[in-house]
PDB file of N, CA, C and O in Angstrom:
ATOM      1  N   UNK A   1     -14.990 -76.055  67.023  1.00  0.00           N
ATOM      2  CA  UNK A   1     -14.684 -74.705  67.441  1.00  0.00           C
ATOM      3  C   UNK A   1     -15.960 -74.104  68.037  1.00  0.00           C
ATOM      4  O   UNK A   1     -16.950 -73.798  67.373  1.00  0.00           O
ATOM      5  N   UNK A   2     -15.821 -73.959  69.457  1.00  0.00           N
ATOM      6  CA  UNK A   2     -17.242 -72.843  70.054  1.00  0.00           C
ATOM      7  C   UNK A   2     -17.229 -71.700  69.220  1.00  0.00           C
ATOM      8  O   UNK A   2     -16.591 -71.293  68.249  1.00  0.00           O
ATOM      9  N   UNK A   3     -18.297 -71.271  70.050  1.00  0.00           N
ATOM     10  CA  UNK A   3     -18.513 -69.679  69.409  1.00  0.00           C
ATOM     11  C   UNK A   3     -17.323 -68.827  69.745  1.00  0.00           C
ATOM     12  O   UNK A   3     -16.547 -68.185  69.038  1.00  0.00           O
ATOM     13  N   UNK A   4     -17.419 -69.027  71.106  1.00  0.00           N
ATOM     14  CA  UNK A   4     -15.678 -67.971  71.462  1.00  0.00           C
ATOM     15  C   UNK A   4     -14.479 -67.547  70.762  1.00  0.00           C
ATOM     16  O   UNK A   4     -13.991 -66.444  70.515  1.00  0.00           O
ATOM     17  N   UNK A   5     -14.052 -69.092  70.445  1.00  0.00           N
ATOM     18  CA  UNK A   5     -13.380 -69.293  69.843  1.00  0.00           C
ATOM     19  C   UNK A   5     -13.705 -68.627  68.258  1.00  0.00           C
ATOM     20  O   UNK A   5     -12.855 -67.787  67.960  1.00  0.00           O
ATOM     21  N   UNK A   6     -14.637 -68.815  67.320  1.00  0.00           N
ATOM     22  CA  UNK A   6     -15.126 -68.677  66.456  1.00  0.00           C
ATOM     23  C   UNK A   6     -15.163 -67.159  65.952  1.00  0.00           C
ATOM     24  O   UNK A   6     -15.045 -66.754  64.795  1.00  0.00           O
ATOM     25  N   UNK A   7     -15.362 -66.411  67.154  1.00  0.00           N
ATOM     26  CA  UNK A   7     -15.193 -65.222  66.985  1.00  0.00           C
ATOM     27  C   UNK A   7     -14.373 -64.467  67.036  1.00  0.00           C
ATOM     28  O   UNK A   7     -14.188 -63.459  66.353  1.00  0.00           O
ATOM     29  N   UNK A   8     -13.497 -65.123  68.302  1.00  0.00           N
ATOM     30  CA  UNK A   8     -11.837 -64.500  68.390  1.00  0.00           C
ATOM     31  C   UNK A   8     -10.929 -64.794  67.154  1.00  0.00           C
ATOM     32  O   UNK A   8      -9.906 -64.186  66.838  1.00  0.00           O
ATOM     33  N   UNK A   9     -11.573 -65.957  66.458  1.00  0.00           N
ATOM     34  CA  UNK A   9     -10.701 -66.376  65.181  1.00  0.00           C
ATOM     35  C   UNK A   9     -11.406 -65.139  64.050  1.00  0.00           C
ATOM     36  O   UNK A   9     -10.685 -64.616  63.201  1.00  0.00           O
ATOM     37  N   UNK A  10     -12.609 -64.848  64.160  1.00  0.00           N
ATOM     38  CA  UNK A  10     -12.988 -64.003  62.847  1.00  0.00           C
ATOM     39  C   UNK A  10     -12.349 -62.456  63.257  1.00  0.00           C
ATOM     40  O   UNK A  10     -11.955 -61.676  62.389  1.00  0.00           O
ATOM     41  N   UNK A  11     -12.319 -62.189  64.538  1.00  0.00           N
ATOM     42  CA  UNK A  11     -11.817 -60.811  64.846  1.00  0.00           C
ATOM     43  C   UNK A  11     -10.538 -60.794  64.389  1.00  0.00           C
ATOM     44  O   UNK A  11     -10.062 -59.825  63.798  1.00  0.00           O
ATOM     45  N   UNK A  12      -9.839 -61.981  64.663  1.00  0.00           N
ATOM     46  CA  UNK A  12      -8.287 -61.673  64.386  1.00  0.00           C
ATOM     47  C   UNK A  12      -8.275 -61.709  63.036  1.00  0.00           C
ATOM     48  O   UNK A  12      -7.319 -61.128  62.522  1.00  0.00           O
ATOM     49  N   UNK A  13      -9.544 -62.542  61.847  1.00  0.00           N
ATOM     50  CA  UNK A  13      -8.887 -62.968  60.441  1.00  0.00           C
ATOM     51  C   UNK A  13      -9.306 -61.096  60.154  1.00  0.00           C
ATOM     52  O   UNK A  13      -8.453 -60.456  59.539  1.00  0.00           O
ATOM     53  N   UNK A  14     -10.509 -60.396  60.590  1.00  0.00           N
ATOM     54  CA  UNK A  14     -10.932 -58.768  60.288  1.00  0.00           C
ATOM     55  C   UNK A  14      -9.435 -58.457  60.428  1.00  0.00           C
ATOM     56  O   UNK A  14      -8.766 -58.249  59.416  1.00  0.00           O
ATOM     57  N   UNK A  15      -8.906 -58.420  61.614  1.00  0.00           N
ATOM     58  CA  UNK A  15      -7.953 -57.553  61.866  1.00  0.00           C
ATOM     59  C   UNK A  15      -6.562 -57.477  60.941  1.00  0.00           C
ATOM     60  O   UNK A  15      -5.891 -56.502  60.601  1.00  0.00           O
ATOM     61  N   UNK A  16      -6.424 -58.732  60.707  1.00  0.00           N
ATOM     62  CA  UNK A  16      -5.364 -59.034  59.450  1.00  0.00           C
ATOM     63  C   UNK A  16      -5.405 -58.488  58.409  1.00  0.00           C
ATOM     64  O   UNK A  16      -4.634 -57.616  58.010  1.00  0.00           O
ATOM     65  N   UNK A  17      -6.790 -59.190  57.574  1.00  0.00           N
ATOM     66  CA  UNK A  17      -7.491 -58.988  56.450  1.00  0.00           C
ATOM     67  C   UNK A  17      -7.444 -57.629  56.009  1.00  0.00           C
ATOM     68  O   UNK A  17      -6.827 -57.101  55.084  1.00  0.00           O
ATOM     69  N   UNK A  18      -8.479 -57.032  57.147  1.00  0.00           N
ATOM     70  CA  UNK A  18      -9.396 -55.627  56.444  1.00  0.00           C
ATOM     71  C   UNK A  18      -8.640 -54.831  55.818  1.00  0.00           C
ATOM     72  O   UNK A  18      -8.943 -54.651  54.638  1.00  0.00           O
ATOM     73  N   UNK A  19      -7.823 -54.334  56.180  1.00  0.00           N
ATOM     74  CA  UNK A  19      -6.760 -53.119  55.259  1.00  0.00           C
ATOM     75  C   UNK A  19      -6.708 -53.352  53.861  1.00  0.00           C
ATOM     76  O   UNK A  19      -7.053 -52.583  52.965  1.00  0.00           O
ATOM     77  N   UNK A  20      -6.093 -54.852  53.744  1.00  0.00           N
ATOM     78  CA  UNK A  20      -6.124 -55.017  52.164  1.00  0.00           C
ATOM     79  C   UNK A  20      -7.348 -54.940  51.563  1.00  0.00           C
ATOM     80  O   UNK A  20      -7.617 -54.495  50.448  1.00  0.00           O
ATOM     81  N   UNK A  21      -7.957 -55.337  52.265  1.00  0.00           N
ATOM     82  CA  UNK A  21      -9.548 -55.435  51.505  1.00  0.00           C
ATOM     83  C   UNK A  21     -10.077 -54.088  51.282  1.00  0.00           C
ATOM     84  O   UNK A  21     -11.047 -53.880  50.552  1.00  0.00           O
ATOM     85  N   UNK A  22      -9.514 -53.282  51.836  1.00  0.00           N
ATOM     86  CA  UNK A  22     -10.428 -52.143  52.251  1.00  0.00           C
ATOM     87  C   UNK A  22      -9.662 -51.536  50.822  1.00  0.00           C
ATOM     88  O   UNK A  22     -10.193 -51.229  49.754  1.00  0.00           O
ATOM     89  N   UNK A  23      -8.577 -51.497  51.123  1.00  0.00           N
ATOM     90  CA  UNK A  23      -7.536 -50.774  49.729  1.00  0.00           C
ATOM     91  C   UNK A  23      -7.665 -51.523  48.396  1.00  0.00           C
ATOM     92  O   UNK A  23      -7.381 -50.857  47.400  1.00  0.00           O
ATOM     93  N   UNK A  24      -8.118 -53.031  48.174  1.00  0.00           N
ATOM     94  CA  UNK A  24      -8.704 -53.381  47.411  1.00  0.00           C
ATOM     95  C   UNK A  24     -10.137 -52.717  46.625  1.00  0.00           C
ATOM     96  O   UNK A  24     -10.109 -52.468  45.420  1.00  0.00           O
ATOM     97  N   UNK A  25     -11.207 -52.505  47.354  1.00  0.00           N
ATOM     98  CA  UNK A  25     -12.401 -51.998  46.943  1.00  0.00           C
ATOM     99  C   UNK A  25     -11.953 -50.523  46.533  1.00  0.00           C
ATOM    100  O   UNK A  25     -12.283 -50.120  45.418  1.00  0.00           O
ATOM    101  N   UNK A  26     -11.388 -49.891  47.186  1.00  0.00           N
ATOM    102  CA  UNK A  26     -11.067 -48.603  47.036  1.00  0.00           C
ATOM    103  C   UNK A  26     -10.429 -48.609  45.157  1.00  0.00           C
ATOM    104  O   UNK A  26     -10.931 -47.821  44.355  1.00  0.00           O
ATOM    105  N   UNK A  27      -9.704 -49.251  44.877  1.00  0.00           N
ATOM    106  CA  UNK A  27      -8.905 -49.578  43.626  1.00  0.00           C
ATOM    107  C   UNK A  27     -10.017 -49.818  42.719  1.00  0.00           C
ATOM    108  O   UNK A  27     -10.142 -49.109  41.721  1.00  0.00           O
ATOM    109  N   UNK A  28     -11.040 -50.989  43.042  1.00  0.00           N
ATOM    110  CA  UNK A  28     -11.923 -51.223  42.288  1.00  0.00           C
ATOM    111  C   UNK A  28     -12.445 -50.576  41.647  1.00  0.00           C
ATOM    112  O   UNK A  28     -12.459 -50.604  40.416  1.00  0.00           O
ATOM    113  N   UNK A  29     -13.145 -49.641  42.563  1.00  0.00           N
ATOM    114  CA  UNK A  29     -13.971 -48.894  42.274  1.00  0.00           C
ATOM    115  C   UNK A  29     -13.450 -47.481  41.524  1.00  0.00           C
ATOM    116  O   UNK A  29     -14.065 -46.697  40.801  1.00  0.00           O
ATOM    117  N   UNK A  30     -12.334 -47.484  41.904  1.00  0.00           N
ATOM    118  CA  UNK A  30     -11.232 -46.385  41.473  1.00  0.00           C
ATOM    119  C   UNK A  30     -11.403 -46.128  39.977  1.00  0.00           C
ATOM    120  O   UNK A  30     -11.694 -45.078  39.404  1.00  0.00           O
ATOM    121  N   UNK A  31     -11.082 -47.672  39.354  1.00  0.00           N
ATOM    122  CA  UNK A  31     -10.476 -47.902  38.492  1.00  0.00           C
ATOM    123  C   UNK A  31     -11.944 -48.722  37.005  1.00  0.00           C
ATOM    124  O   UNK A  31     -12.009 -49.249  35.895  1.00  0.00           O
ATOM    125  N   UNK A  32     -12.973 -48.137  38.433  1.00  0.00           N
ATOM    126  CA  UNK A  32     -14.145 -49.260  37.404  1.00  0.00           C
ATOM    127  C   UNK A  32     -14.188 -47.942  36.290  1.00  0.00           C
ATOM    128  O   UNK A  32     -14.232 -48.195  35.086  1.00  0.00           O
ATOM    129  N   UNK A  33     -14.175 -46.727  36.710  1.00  0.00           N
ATOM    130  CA  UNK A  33     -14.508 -45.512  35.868  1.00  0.00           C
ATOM    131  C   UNK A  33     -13.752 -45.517  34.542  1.00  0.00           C
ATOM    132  O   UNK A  33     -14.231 -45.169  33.463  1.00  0.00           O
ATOM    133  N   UNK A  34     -12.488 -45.961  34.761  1.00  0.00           N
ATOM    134  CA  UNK A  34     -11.350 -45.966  33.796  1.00  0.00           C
ATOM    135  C   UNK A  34     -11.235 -47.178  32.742  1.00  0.00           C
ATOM    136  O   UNK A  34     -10.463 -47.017  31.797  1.00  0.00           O
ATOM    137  N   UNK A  35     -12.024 -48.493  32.856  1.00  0.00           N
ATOM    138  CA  UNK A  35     -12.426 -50.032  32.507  1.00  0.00           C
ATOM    139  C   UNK A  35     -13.433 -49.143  32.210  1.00  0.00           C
ATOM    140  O   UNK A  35     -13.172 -48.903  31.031  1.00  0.00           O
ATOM    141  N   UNK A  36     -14.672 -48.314  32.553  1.00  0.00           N
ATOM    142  CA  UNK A  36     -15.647 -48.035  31.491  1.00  0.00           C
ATOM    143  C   UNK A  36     -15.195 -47.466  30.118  1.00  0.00           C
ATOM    144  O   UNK A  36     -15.510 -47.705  28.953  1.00  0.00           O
ATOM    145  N   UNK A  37     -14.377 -46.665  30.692  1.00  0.00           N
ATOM    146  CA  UNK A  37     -13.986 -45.426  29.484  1.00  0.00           C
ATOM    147  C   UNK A  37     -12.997 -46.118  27.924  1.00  0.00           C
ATOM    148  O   UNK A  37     -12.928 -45.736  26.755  1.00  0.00           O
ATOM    149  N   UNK A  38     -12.328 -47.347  28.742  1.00  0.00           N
ATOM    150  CA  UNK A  38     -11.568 -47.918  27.856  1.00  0.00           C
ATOM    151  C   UNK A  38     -12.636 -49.154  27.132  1.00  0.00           C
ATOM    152  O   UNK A  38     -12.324 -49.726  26.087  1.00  0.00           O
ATOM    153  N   UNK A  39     -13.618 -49.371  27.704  1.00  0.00           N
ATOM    154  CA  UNK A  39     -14.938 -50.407  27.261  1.00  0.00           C
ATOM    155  C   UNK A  39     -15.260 -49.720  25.853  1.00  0.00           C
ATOM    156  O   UNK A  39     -15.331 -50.355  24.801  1.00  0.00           O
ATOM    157  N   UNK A  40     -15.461 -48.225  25.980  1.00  0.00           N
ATOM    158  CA  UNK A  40     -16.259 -47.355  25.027  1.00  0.00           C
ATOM    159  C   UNK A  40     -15.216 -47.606  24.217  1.00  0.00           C
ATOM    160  O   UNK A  40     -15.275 -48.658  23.579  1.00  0.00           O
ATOM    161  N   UNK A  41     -14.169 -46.836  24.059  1.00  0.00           N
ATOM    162  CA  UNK A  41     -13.183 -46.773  23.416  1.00  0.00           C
ATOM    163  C   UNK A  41     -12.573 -48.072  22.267  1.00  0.00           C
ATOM    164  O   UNK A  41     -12.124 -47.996  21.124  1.00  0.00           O
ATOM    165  N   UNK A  42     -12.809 -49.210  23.179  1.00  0.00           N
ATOM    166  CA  UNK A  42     -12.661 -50.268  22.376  1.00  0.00           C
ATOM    167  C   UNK A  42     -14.203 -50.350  21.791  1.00  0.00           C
ATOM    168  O   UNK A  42     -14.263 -50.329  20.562  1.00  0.00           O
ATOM    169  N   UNK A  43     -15.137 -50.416  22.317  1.00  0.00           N
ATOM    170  CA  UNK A  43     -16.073 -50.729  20.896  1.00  0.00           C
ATOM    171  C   UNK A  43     -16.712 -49.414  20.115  1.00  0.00           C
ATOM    172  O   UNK A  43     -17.812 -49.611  19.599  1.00  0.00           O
ATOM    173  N   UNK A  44     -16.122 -48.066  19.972  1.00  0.00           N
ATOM    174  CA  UNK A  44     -15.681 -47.211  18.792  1.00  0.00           C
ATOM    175  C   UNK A  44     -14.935 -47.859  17.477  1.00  0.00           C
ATOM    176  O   UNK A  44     -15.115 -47.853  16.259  1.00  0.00           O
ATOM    177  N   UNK A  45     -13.761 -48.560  18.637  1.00  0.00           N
ATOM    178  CA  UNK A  45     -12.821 -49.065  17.526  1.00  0.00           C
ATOM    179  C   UNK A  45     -13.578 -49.822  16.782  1.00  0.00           C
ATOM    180  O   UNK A  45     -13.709 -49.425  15.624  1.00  0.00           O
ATOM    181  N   UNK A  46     -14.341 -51.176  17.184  1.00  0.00           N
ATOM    182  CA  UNK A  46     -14.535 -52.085  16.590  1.00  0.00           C
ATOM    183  C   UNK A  46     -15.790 -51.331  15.839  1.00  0.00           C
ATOM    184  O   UNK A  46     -16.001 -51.896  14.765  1.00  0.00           O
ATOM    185  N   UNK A  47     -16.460 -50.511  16.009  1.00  0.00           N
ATOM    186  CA  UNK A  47     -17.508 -49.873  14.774  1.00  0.00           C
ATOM    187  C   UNK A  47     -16.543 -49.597  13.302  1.00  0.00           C
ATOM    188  O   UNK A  47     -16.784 -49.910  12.136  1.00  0.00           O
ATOM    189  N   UNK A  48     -15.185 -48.767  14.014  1.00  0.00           N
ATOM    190  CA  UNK A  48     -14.737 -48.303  13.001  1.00  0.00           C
ATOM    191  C   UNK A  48     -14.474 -49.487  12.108  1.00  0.00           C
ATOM    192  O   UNK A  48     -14.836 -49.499  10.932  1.00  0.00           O
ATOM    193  N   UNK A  49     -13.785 -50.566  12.735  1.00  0.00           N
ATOM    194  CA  UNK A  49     -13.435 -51.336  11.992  1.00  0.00           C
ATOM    195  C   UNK A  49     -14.389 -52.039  11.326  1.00  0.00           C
ATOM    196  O   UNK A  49     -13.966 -52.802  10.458  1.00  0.00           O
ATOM    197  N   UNK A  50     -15.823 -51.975  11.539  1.00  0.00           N
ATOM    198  CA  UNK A  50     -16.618 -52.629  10.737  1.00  0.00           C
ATOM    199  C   UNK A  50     -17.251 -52.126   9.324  1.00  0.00           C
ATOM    200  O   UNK A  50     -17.739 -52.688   8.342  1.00  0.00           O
ATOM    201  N   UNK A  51     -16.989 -50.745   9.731  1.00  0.00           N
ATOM    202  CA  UNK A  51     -17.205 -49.567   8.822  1.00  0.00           C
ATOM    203  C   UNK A  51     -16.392 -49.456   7.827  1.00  0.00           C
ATOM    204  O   UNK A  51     -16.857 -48.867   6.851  1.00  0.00           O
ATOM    205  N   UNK A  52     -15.347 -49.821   7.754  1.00  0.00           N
ATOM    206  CA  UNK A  52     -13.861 -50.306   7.099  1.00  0.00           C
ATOM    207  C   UNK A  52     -13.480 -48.504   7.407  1.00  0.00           C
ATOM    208  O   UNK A  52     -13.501 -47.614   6.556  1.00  0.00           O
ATOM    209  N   UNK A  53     -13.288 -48.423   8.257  1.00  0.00           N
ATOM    210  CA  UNK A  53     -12.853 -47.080   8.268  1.00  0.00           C
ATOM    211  C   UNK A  53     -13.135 -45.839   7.644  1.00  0.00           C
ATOM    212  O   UNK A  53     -12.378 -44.872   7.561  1.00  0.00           O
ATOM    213  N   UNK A  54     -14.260 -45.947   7.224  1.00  0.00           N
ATOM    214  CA  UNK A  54     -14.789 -44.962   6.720  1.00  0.00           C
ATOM    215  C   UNK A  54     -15.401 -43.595   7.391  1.00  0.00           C
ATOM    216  O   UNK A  54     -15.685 -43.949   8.535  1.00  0.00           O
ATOM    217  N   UNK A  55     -15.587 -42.852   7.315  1.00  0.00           N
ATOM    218  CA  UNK A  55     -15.587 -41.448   8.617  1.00  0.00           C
ATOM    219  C   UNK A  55     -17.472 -41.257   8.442  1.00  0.00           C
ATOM    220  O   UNK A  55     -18.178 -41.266   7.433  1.00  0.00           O
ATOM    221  N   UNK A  56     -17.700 -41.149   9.418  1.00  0.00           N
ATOM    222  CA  UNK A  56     -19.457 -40.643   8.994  1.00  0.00           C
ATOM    223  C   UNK A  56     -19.881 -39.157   9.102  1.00  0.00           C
ATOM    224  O   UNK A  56     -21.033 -38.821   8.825  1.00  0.00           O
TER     225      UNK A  56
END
């Protein structure tokens, strides 16, 4: 494959591609805030549970 070629093939795979990708990252990142918050949340739990549930 020349370059020509090479490039008309990467423009067309951008042109396909990008949207999803683009709405992909968008989600990611969306959703990294919400995977933090539930990170915390689960290792609260697991204190509690080491604590045997005891309140401090």
């Amino acid at each position: 494959m020349d370059s020509s070629q090479w490039s008309s093939f990467l423009i067309t795979a951008i042109g396909n591609f990008g949207f999803p990708i683009v709405i992909t990252g968008y989600l990611l990142i969306r959703f990294e805030k919400k995977i933090e918050h539930l990170n915390d949340s689960i290792q609260a739990l697991a204190q509690v549970i080491r604590d045997g549930g005891k309140s401090k």
